[in-house]
N, C-alpha and C positions, 0 to 999 in steps of 0.2 A: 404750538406744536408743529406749525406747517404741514409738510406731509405727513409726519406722523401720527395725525390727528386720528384718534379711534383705535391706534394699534395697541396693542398691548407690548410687553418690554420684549417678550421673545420674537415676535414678528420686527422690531423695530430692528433687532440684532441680527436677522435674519439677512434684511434690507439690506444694514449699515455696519458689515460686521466691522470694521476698523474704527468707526466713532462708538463701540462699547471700549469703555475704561475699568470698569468693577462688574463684579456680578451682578446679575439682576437681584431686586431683591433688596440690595443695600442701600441703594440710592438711585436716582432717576440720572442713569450714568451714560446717557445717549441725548442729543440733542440733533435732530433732524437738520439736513444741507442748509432747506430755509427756512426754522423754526425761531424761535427766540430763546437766547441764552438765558439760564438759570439768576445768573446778574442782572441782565436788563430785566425780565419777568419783578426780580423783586426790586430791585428801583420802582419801576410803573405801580407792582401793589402796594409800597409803600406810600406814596401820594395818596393811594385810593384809600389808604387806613386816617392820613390824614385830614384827607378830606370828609371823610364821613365823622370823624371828629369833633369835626367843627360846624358841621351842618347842628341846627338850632330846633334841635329837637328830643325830646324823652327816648323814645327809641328810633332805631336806624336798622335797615336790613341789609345786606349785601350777598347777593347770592353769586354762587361760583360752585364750582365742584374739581376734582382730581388734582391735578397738579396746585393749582392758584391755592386751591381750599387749604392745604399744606400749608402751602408758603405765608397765606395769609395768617393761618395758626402761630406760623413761627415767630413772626414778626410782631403780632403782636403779643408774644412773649418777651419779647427781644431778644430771642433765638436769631443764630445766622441761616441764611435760605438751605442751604445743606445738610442742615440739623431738621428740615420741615419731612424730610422721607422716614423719620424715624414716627411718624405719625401715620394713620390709617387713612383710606380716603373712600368711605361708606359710603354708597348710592342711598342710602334708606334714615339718615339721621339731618338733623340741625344743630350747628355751634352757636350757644349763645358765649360771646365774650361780654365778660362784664368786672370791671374791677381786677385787672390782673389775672382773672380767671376764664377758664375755657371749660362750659359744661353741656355734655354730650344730652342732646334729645332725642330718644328716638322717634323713628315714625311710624316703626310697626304697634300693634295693641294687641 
């Protein structure tokens, strides 16, 4: 996110108002001067899904949160990274992916 790290979509618009493209809301439609694009983000997740793939083990964890969490959902749907904001990004839950599936845990009781 480079600078934009921490901000929220309406601060970021505030910043940057020329790099918003869509409302907020719809999609993560702002990428900071020196952030990482939305394409290279899911290229790099996409390794890290393969890699964790191939690690030689029963289960595998991978922790991330907001933007990545998204992206990583989508992909491993085989959703495109664009299609991952259609997805929530919950500070208080765990995804387990397992077989094609994405199932929400939560963490409150």
């Amino acid at each position: 996110m480079g600078s934009a790290e921490g901000m929220r979509q309406a601060e970021m618009e505030k910043r940057w108002p020329t790099s918003c493209t869509e409302p907020a809301g719809e999609s993560i439609s702002l990428q900071s001067p020196d952030g990482e694009s939305l394409e290279v983000l899911a290229k790099r997740l996409d390794r890290v899904l393969l890699r964790v793939a191939d690690y030689p083990a029963i289960s595998r964890i991978v922790v991330s949160h907001g933007v990545a969490g998204r992206v990583l959902r989508a992909l491993y749907l085989g959703l495109g990274s664009v299609e991952a904001f259609r997805f929530d990004a919950p500070q208080d839950v765990l995804f387990r992916l397992n077989r094609g599936e994405i199932t929400r845990i939560s963490l409150r009781s």
